[in-house]
C-alpha positions as CSV (number, residue, x, y, z in Angstrom):
1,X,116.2,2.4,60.4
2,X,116.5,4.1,63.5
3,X,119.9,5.3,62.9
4,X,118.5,7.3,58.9
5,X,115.4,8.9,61.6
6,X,118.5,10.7,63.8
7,X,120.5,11.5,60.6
8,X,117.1,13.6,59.5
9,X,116.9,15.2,62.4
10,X,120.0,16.5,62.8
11,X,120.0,20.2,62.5
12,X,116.3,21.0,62.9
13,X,115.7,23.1,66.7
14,X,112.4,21.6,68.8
15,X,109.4,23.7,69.2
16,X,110.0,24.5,72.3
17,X,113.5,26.3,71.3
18,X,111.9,28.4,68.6
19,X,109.0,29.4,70.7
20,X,111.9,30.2,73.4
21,X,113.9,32.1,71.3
22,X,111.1,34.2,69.6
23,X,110.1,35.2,72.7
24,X,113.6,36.6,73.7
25,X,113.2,38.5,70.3
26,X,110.5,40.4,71.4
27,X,111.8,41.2,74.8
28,X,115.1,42.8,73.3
29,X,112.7,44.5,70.9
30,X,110.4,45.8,73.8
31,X,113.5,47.1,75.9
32,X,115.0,48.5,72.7
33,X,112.0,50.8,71.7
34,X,112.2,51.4,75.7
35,X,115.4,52.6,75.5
36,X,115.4,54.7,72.3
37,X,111.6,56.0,74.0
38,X,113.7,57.0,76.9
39,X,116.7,58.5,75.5
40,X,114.7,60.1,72.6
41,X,112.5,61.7,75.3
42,X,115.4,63.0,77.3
43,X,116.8,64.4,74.5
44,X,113.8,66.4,74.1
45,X,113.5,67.6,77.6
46,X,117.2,68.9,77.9
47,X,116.0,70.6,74.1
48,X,113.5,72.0,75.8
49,X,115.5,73.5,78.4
50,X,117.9,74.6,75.9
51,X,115.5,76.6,74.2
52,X,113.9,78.4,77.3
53,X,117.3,79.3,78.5
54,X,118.1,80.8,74.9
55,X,114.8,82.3,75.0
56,X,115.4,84.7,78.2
57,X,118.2,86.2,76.5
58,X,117.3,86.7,73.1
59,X,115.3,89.2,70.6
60,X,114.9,86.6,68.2
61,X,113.8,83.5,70.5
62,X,112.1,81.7,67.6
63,X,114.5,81.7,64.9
64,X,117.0,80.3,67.5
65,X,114.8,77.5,68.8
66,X,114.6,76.0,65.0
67,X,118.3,76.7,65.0
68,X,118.7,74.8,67.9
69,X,116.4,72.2,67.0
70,X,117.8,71.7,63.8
71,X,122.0,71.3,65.5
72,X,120.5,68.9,67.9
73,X,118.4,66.6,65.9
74,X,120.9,66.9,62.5
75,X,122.9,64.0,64.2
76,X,120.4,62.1,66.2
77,X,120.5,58.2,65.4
78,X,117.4,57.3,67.4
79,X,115.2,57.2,64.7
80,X,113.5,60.4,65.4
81,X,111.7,62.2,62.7
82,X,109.9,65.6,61.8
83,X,111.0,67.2,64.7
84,X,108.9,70.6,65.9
85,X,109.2,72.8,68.6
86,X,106.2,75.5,69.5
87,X,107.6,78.2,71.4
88,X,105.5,81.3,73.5
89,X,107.8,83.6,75.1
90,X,106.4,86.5,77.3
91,X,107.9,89.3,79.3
92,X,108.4,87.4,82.6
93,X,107.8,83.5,81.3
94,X,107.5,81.4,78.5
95,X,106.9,77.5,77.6
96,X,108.4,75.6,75.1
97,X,106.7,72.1,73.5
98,X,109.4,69.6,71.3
99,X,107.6,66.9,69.8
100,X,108.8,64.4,67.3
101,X,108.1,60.7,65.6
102,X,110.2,57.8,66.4
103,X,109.6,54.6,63.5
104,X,109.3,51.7,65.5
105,X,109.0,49.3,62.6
106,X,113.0,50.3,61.8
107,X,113.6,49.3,65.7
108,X,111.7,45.8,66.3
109,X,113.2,42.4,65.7
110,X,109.7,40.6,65.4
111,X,106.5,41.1,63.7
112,X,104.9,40.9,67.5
113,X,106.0,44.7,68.3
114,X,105.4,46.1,64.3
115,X,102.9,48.7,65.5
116,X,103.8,52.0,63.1
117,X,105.1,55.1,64.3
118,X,105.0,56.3,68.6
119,X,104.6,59.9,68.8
120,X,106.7,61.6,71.9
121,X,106.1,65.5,73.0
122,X,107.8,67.1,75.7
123,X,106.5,70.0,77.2
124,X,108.1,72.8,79.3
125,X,107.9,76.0,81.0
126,X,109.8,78.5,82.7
127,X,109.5,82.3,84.8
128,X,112.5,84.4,84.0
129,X,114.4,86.1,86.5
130,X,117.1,87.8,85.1
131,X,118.9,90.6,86.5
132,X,119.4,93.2,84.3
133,X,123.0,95.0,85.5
134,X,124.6,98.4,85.8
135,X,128.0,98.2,87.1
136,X,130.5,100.9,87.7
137,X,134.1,100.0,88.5
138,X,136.4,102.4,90.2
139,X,139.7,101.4,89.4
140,X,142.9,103.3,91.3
141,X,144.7,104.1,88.2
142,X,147.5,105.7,90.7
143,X,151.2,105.2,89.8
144,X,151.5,103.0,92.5
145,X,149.6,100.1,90.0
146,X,152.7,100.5,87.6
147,X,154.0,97.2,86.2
148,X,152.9,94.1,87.5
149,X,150.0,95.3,89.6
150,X,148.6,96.7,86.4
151,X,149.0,94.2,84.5
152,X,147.2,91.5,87.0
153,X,144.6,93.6,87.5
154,X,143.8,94.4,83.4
155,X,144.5,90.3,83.0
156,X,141.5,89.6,85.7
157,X,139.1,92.5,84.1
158,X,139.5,90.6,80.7
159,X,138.4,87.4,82.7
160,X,136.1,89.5,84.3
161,X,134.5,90.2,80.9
162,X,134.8,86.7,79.2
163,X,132.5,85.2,81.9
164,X,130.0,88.0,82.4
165,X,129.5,88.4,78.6
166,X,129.4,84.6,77.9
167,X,125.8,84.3,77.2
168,X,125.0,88.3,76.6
169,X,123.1,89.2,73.4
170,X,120.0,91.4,74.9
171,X,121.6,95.1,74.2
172,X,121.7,97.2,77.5
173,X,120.7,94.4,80.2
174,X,124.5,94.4,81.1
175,X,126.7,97.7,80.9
176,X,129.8,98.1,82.7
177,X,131.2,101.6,83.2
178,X,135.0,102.1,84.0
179,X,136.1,105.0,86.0
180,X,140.0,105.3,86.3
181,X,140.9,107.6,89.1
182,X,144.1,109.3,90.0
183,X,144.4,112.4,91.7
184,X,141.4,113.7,89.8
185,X,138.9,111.5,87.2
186,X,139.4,112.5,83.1
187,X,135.9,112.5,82.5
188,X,136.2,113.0,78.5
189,X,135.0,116.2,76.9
190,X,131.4,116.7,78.2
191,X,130.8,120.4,77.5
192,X,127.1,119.7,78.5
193,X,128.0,119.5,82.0
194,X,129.2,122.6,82.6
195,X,127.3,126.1,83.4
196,X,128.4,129.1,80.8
197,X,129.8,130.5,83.9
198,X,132.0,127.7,84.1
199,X,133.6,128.0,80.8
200,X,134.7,131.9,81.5
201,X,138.6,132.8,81.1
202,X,140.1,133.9,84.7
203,X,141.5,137.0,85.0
204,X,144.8,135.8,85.1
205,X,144.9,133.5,82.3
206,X,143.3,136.4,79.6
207,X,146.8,137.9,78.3
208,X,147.3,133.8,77.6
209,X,144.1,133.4,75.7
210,X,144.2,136.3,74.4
211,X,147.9,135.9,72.7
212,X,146.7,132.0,72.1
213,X,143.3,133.2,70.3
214,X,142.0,130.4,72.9
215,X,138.2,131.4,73.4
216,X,136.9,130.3,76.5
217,X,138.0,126.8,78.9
218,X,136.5,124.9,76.1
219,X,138.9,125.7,73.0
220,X,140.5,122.3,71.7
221,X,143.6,123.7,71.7
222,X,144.5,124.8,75.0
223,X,146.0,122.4,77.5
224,X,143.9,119.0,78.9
225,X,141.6,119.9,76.1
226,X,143.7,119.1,73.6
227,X,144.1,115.3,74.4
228,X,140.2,115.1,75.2
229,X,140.5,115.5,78.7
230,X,138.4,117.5,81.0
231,X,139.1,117.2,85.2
232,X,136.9,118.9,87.6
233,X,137.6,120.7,90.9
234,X,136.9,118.3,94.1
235,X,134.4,119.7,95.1
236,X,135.5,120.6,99.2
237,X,138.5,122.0,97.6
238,X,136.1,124.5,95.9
239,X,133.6,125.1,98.4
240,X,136.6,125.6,100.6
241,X,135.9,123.1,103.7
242,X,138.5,123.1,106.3
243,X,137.9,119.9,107.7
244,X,136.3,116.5,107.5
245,X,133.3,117.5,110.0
246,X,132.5,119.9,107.2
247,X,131.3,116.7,105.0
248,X,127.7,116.3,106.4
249,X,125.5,113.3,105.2
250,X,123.6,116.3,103.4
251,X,126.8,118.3,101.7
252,X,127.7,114.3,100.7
253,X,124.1,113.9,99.0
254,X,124.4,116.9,96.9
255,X,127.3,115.5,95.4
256,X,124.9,112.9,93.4
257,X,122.4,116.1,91.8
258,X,122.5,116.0,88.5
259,X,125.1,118.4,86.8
260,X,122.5,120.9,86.3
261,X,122.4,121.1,89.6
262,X,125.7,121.3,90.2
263,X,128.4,124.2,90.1
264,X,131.2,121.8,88.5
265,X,134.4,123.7,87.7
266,X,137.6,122.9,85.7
267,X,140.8,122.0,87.0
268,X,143.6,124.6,85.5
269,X,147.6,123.6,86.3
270,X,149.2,127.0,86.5
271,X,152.4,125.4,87.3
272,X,154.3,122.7,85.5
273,X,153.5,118.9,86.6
274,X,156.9,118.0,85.8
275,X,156.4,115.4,83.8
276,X,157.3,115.4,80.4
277,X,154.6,112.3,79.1
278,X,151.9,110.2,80.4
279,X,152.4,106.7,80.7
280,X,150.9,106.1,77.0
281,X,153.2,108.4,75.2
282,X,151.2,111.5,75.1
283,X,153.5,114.1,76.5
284,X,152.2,117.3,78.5
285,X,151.8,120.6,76.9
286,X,153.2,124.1,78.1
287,X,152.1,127.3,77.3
288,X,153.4,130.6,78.8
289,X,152.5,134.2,78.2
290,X,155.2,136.1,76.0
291,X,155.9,138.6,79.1
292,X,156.2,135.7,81.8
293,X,158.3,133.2,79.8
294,X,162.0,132.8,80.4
295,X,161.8,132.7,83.3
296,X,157.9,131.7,84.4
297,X,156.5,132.9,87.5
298,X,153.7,131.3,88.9
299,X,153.5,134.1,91.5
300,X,152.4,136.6,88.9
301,X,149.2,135.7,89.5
302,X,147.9,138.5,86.7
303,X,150.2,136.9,84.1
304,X,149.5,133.2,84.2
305,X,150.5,130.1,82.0
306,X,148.7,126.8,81.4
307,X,149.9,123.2,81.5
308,X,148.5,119.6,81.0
309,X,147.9,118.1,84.2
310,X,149.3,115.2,85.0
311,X,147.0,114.5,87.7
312,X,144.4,114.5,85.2
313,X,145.5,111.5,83.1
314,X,144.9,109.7,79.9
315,X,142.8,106.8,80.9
316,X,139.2,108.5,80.6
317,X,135.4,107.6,82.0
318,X,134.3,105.2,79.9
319,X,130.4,104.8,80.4
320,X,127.9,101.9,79.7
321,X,129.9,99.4,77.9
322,X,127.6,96.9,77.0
323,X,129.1,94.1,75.5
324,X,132.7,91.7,75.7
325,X,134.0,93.4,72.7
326,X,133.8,97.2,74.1
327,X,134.6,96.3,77.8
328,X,137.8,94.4,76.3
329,X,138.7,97.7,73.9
330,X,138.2,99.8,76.7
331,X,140.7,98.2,78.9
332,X,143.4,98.8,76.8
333,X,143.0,102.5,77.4
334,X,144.0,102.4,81.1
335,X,147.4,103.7,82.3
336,X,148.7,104.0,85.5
337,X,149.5,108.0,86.7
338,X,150.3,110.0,89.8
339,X,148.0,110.1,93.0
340,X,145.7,108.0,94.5
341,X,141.6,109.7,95.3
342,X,139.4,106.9,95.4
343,X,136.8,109.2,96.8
344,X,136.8,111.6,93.9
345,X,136.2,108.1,91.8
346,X,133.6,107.2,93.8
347,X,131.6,110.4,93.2
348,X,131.8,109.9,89.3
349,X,130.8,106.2,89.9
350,X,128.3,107.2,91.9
351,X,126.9,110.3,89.2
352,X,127.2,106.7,86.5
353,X,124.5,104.9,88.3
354,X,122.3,107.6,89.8
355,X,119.3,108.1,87.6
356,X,120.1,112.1,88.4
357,X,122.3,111.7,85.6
358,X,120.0,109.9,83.2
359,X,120.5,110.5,79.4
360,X,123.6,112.6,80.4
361,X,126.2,110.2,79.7
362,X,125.2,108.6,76.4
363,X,122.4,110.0,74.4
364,X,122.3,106.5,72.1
365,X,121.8,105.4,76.1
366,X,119.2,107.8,77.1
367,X,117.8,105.3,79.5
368,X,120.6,104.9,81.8
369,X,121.3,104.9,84.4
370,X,117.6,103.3,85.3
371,X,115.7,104.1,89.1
372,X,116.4,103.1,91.6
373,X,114.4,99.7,93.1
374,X,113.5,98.7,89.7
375,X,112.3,95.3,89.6
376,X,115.1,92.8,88.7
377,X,117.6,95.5,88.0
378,X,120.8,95.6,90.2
379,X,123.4,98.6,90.5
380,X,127.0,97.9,91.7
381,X,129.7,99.6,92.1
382,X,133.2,97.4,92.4
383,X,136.0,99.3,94.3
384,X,139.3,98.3,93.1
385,X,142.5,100.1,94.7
386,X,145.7,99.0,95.9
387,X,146.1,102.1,98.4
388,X,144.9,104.3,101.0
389,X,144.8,108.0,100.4
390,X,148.5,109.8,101.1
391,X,147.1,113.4,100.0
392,X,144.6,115.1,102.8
393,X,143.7,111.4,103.9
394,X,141.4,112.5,107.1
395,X,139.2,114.4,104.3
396,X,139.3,111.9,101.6
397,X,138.3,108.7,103.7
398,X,135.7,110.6,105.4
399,X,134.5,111.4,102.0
400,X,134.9,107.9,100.7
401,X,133.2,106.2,103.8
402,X,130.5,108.7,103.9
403,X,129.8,108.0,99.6
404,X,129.5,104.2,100.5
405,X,127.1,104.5,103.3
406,X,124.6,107.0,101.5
407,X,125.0,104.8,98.0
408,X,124.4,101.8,100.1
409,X,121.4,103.5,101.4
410,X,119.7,103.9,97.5
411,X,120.6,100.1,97.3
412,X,123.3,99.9,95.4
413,X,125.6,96.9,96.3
414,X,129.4,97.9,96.8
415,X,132.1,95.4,96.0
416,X,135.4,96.3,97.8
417,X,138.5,94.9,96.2
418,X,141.9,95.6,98.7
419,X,144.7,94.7,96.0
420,X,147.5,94.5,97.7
421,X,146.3,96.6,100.6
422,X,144.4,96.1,104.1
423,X,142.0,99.2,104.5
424,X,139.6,99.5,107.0
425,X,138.0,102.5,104.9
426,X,137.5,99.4,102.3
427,X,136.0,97.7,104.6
428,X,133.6,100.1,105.9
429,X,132.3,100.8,101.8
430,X,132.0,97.0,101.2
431,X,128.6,95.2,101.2
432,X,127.7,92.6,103.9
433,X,130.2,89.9,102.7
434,X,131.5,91.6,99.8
435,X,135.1,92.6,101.1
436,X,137.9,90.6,99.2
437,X,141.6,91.0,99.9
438,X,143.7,90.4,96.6
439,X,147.1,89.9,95.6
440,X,149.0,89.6,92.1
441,X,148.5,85.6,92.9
442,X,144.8,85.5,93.6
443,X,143.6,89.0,91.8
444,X,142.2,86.8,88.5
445,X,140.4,84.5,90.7
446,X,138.8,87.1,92.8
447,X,137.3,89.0,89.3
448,X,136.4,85.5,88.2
449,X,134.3,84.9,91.6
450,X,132.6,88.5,91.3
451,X,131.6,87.9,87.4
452,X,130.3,84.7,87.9
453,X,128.7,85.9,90.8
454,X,126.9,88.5,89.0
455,X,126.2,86.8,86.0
456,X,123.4,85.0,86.6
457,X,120.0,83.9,85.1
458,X,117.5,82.2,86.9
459,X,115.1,79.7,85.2
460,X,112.5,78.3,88.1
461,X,108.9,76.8,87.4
């Protein structure tokens, strides 16, 4: 009898088992629907964040908060349904609330926890502080970049552009504006800047213009002009200073007036460059008055014939670039030529932040360059040269150091790059701690460092 009582029981678990087990059901369940709580509401917050970040950058914040909302939650396996987000941007802030359902009856393992639906909202705000940027780089286009230095350099500008145009999509809050110097700067055909007087045929050069049917120094046939190119005279070479005391703070900051202030004149190569091509192909043009031909002479100075000047070479100004794909086209228009006159770069740097020269540049633009101390706007100008000035080098590093210090003085922030080069002029233009030394080796990483330097958006609150 008492053996058939243990055969019965065999199989069946004791109260005390079941009510032990049971409750180890409903713990799991309670730190499951912890867990999921947890993660789900993580998930949120970091969504949140997402979406105020996208918001400071973007004209159509809304529309990219559901797309975000909708990549983020499209493969979510917590359980989470109906998901919303309610976002309120403003000028200088904006807050952002994700809310969403989880279903707890789909999590629990006992009917002890079956309590419907929890509800979990995440709410989040921001102030934006983002920079809006105008930057100029002076690049030393100078023959002494040929080859490997060229390439290095154009290598770490591409770099340059991948990481400061990572995030970009507000037009205009980041231009970049490329000025390629050699002896002189190509700054495009801009007929605007110039005074009528400016555009008159010398004496000399009438019997050529004359024969040519050239009208005046703006006829697209006639040398320079042809290939787009327009070079001005530097300016103490026209005003005829004889010496670097000449170059007063004052005479330095007329040079930023606006160019109807100015008295800008053409650069005109009465005597052959020697060169037969610039570094892209584009050879240099020759043109000689039929009674001072075979052979010229430049001494006839009532007979005169015009050439291209190599000194003024192909790569061009190119202004306000605001986005990766135009900063990127733009660098494949830089060639390497001639002489080396950083501070004839700076000047048309300096004319392509100074809000003397709004509108002037860009008419699609009209607003740039902005004033100066705008609230969260920043103007800098990057120096990049591999060489000191071999050509009147007493005037042109007075007249670089002395551009520097009064640009400095409107608050524009220089970065000095030395490529290749110890200058002590650099270092007098540089910024407090904005003086880099580069090589072929470490010219990418230095570009990287000043892009992600610049490239920044703050998100505080």
């Amino acid at each position: 009898m008492g053996i058939s009582q243990r055969q019965k029981q065999r199989g069946v678990i004791s109260v005390s088992t079941a009510l032990f087990l049971s409750g180890m059901l409903t713990f799991f369940s309670f730190v499951l629907v912890v867990i999921i709580s947890s993660i789900t509401d993580s998930r949120l917050s970091m969504l949140a964040d997402s979406i105020l970040y996208s918001a400071s950058d973007s004209h159509t914040a809304a529309l990219d908060a559901q797309q975000l909302l909708e990549a983020n939650i499209e493969s979510d396996t917590s359980g989470l349904k109906d998901p919303t987000a309610s976002l309120n941007k403003r000028e200088s802030d904006a807050s952002v609330s994700v809310k969403g359902t989880v279903d707890l009856d789909q999590l629990v393992l006992t009917d002890q926890l079956q309590t419907g639906n929890l509800d979990i909202k995440h709410h989040a705000e921001s102030q934006l502080h983002q920079l809006t940027l105008e930057i100029a780089v002076m690049l030393d286009v100078s023959g002494s970049m040929m080859d490997k230095p060229m390439e290095q350099a154009l290598k770490g500008l591409r770099d340059f552009a991948d990481i400061l145009y990572a995030q970009e999509r507000r037009n205009l809050s980041k231009t970049v504006s490329i000025v390629p110097a050699t002896g002189y700067v190509n700054i495009g055909l801009r007929p605007e800047f110039f005074k009528p007087s400016a555009i008159k045929v010398p004496r000399g050069l009438k019997p050529l213009f004359k024969e040519m049917r050239w009208r005046d120094l703006l006829s697209d046939k006639m040398p320079d002009r042809w290939r787009g190119a327009m070079c001005t005279q530097l300016a103490e070479v026209q005003e005829g200073l004889s010496n670097a005391s000449a170059m007063t703070p004052a005479w330095i900051r007329n040079l930023e007036r606006g160019p109807q202030h100015q008295d800008l004149r053409f650069v005109l190569r009465t005597i052959s460059s020697g060169v037969p091509e610039f570094q892209d192909g584009t050879p240099l043009l020759a043109f000689h008055p039929k009674d001072n031909k075979d052979p010229y002479r430049p001494n006839w100075k009532h007979l005169l014939g015009l050439f291209d000047n190599a000194d003024c070479g192909v790569s061009k100004v190119l202004p306000y670039l605001s986005n990766h794909k135009e900063l990127v086209r733009g660098l494949k228009t830089l060639y390497p030529e001639m002489n080396t006159n950083n501070a004839e770069g700076i000047v048309w740097a300096w004319r392509l932040l100074s809000p003397e020269w709004r509108g002037k540049w860009d008419k699609k633009k009209s607003e740039l360059p902005r004033d100066y101390g705008v609230p969260n706007n920043k103007k800098v100008m990057i120096l990049f040269t591999d060489g000191d000035h071999l050509i009147d080098p007493k005037m042109r590093d007075r007249k670089q150091v002395s551009l520097c210090r009064e640009m400095k003085k409107k608050g524009i922030e220089i970065i000095a790059i030395d490529f290749n080069n110890r200058s002590q002029s650099m270092k007098s233009c540089a910024s407090p701690g904005q003086y880099f030394p580069a090589n072929n080796r470490t010219i990418r990483t230095v570009l990287q460092q000043v892009a992600t330097t610049l490239n920044k958006i703050e998100l505080v609150k």
